[in-house]
PyMOL CGO cylinders between C-alpha atoms (Angstrom):
from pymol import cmd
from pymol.cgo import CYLINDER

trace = [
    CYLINDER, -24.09, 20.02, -22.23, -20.99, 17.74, -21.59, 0.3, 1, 1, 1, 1, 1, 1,
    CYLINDER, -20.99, 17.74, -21.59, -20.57, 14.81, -19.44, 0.3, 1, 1, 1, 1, 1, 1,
    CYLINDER, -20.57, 14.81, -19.44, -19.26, 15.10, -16.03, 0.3, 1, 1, 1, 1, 1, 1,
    CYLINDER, -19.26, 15.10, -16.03, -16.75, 12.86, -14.61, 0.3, 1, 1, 1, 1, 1, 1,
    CYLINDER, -16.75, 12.86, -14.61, -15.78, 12.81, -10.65, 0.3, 1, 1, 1, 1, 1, 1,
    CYLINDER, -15.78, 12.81, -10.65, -12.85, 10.13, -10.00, 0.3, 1, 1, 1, 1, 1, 1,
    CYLINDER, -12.85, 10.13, -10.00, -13.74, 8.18, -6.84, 0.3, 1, 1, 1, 1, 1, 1,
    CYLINDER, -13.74, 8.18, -6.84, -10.34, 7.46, -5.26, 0.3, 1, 1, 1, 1, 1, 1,
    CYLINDER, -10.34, 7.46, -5.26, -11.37, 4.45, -3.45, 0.3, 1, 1, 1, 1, 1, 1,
    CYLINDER, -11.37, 4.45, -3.45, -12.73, 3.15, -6.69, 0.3, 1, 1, 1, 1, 1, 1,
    CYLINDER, -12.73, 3.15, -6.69, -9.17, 3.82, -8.11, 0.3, 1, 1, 1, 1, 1, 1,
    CYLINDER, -9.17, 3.82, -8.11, -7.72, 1.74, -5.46, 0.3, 1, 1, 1, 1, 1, 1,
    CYLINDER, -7.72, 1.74, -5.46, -9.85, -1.15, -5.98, 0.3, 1, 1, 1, 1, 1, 1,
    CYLINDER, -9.85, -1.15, -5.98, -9.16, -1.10, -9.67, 0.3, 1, 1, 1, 1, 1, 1,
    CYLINDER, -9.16, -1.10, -9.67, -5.15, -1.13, -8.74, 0.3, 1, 1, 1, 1, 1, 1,
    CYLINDER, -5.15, -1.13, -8.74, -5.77, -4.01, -6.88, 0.3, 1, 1, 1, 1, 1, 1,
    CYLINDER, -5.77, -4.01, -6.88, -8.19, -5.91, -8.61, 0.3, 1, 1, 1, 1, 1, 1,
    CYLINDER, -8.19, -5.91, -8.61, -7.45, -9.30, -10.37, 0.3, 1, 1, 1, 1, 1, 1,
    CYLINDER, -7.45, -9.30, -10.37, -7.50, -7.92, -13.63, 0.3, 1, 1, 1, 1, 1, 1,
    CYLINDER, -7.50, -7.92, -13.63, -4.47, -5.89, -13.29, 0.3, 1, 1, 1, 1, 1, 1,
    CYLINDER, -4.47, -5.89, -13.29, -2.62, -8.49, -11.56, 0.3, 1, 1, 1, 1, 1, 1,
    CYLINDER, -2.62, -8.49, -11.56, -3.49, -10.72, -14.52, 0.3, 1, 1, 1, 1, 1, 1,
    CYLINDER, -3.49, -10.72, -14.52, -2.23, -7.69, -16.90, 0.3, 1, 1, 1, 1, 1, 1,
    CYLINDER, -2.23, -7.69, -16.90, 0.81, -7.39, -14.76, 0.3, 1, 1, 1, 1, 1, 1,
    CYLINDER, 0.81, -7.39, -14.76, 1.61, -11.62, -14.77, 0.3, 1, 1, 1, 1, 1, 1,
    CYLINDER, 1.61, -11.62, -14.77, 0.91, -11.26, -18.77, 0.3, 1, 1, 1, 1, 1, 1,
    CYLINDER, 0.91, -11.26, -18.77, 3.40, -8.50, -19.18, 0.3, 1, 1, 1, 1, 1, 1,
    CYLINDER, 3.40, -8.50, -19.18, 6.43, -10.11, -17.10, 0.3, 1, 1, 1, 1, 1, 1,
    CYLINDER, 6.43, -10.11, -17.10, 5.95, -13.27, -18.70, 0.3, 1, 1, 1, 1, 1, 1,
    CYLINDER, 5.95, -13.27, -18.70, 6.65, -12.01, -22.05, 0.3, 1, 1, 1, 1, 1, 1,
    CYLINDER, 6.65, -12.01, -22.05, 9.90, -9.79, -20.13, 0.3, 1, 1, 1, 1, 1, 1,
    CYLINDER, 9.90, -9.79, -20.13, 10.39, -13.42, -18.72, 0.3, 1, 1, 1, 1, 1, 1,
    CYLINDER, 10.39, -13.42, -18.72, 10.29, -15.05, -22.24, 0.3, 1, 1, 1, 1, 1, 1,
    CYLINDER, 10.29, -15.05, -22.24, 12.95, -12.24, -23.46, 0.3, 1, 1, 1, 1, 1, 1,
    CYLINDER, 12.95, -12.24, -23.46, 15.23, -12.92, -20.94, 0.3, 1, 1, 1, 1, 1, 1,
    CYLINDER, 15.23, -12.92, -20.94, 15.45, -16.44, -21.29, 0.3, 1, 1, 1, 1, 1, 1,
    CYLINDER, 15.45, -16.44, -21.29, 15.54, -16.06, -24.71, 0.3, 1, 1, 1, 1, 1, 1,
    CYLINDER, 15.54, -16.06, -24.71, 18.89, -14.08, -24.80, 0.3, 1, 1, 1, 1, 1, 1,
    CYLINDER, 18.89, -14.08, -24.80, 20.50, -15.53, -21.14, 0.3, 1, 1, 1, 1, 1, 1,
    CYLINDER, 20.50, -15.53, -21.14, 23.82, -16.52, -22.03, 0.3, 1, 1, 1, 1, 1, 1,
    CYLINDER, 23.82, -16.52, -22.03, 24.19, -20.89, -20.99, 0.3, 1, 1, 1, 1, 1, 1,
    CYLINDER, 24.19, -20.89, -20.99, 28.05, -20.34, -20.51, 0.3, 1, 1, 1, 1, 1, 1,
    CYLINDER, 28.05, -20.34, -20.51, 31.00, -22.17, -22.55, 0.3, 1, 1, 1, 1, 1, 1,
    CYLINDER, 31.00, -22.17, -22.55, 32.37, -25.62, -22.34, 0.3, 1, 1, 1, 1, 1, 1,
    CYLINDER, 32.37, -25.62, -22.34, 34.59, -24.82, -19.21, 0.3, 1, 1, 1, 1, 1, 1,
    CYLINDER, 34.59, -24.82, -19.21, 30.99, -24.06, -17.11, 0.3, 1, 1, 1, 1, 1, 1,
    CYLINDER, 30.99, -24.06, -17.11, 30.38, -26.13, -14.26, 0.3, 1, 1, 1, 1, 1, 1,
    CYLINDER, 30.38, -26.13, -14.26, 26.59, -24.96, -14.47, 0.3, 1, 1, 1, 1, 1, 1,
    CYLINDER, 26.59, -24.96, -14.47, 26.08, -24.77, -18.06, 0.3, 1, 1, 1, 1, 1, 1,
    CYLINDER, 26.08, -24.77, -18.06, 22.56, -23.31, -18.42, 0.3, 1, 1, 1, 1, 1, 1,
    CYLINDER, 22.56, -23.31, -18.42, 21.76, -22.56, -14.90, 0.3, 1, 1, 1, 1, 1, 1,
    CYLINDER, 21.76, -22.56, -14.90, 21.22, -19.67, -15.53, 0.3, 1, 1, 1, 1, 1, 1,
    CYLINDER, 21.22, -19.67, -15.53, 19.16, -19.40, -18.25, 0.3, 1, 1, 1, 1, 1, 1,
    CYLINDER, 19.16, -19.40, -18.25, 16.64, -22.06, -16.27, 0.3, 1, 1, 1, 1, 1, 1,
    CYLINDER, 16.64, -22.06, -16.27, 16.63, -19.70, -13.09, 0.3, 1, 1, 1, 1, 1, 1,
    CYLINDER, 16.63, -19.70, -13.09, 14.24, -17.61, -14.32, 0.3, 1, 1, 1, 1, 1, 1,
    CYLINDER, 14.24, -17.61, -14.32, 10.80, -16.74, -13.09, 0.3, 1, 1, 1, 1, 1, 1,
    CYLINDER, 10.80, -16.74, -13.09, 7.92, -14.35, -11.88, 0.3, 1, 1, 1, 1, 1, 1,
    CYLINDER, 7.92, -14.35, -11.88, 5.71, -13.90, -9.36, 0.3, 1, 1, 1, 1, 1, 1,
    CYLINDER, 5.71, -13.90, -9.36, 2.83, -11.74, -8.86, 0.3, 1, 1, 1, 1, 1, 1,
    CYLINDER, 2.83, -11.74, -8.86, 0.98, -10.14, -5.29, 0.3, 1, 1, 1, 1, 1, 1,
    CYLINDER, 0.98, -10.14, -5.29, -2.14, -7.69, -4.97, 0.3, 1, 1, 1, 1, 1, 1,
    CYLINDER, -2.14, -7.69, -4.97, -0.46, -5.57, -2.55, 0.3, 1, 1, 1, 1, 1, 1,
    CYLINDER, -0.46, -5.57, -2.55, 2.41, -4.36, -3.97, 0.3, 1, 1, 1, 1, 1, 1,
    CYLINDER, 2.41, -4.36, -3.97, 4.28, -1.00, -4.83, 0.3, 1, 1, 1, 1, 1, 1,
    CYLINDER, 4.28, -1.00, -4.83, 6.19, 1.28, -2.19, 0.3, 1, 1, 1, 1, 1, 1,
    CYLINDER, 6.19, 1.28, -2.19, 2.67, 1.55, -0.49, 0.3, 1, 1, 1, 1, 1, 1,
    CYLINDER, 2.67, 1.55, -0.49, 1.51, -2.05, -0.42, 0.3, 1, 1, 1, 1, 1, 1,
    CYLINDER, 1.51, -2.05, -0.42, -1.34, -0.44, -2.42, 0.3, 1, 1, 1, 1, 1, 1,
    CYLINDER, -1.34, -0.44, -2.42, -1.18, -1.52, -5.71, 0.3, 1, 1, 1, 1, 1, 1,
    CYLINDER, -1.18, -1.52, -5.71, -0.96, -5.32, -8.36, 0.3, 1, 1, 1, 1, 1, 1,
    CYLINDER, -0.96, -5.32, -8.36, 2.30, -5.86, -9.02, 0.3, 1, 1, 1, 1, 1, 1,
    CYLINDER, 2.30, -5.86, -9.02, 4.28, -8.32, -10.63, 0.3, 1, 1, 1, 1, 1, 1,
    CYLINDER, 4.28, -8.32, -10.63, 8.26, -9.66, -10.51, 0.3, 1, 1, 1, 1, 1, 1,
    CYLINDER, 8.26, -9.66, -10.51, 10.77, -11.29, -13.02, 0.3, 1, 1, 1, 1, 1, 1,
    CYLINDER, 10.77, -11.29, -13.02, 13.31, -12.51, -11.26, 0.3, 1, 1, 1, 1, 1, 1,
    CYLINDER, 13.31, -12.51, -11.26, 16.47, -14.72, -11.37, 0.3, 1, 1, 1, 1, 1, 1,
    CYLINDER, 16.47, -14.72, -11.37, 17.56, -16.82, -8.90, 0.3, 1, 1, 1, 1, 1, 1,
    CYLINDER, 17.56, -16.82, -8.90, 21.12, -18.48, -10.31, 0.3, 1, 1, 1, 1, 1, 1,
    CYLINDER, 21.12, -18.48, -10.31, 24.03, -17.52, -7.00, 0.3, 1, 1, 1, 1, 1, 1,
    CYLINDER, 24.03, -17.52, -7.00, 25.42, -15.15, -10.10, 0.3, 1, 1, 1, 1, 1, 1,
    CYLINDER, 25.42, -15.15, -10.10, 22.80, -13.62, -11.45, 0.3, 1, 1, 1, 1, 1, 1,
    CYLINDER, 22.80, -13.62, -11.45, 23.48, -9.66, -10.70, 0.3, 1, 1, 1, 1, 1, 1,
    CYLINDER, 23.48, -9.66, -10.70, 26.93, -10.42, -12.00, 0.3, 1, 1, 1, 1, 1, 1,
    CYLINDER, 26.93, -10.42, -12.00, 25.53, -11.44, -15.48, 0.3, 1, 1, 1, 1, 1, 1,
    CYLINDER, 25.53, -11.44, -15.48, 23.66, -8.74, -15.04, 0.3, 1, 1, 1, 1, 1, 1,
    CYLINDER, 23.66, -8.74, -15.04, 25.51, -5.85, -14.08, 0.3, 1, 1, 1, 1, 1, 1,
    CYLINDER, 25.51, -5.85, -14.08, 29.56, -7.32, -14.64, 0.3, 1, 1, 1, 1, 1, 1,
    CYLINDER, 29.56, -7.32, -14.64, 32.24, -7.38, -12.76, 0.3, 1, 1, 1, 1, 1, 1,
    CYLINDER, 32.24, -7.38, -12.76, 35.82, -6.01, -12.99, 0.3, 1, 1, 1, 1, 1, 1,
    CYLINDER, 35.82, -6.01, -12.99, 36.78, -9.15, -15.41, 0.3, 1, 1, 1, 1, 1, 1,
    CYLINDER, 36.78, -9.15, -15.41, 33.65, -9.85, -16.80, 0.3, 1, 1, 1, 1, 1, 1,
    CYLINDER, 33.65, -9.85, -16.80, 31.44, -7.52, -18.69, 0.3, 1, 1, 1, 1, 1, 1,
    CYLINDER, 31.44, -7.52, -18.69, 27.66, -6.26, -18.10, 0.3, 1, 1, 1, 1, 1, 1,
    CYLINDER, 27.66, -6.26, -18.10, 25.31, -8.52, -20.12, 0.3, 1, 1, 1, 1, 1, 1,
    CYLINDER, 25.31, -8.52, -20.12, 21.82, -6.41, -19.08, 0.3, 1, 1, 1, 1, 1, 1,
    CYLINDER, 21.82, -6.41, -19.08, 20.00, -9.17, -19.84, 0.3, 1, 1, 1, 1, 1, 1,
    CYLINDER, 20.00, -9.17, -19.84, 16.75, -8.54, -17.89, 0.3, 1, 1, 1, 1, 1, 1,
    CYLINDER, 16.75, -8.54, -17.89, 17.26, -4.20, -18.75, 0.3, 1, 1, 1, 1, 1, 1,
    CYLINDER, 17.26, -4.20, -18.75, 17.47, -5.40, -22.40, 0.3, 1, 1, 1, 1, 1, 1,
    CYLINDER, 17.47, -5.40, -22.40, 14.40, -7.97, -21.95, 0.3, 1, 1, 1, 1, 1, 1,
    CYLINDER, 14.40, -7.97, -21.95, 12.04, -5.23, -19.99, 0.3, 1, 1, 1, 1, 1, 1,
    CYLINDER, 12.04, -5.23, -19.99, 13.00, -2.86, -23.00, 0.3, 1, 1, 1, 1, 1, 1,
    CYLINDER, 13.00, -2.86, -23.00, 12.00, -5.43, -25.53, 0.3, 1, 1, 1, 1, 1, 1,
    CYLINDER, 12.00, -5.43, -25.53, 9.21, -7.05, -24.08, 0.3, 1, 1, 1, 1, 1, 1,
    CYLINDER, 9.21, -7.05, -24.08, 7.24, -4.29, -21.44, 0.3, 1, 1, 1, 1, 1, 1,
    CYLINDER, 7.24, -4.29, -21.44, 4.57, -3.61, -23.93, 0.3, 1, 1, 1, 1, 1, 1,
]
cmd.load_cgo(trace, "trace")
């Protein structure tokens, strides 16, 4: 005789939602967050905001996240003026993927 299992889905949605996965959400973006401060580049000596933004980063967590506002979620973030050009370059200035390379190295 085996064990039976039936999956309540309202039970599933409580669990997505509940504090604990929040708190494994926060735990996992702070260690993306760590990465990414880690490797931001601080800029050379001709920088009028040398290390700005290596200091702009941060993360926030909500409950009621995901496309459906359903689900614990939680957000690294940077908020330096040029941050998605560090990111993702520009015509003179290459990509630095700083937060892709961070998620990659840190996510687990």
């Amino acid at each position: 005789m085996g064990a039976r299992f039936k999956m309540s889905t309202k039970g599933v949605g409580e669990l997505l939602r509940s504090t604990m996965v929040e708190a494994e959400m926060k735990r996992r973006a702070a260690v993306i967050e760590g990465v990414a401060v880690a490797t931001s580049p601080t800029g050379g000596s001709g920088d009028p905001h040398p290390g700005q933004y290596r200091a702009s980063w941060g993360v926030r967590s909500t409950r009621r996240g995901g496309r459906r506002r359903d689900r614990a979620t939680a957000t690294v973030y940077n908020t330096a003026p040029y941050a998605r050009f560090v990111e993702y370059g520009t015509e003179r200035v290459r990509a630095r993927h700083v937060l892709l390379r961070a998620a990659r190295a840190g996510g687990g």
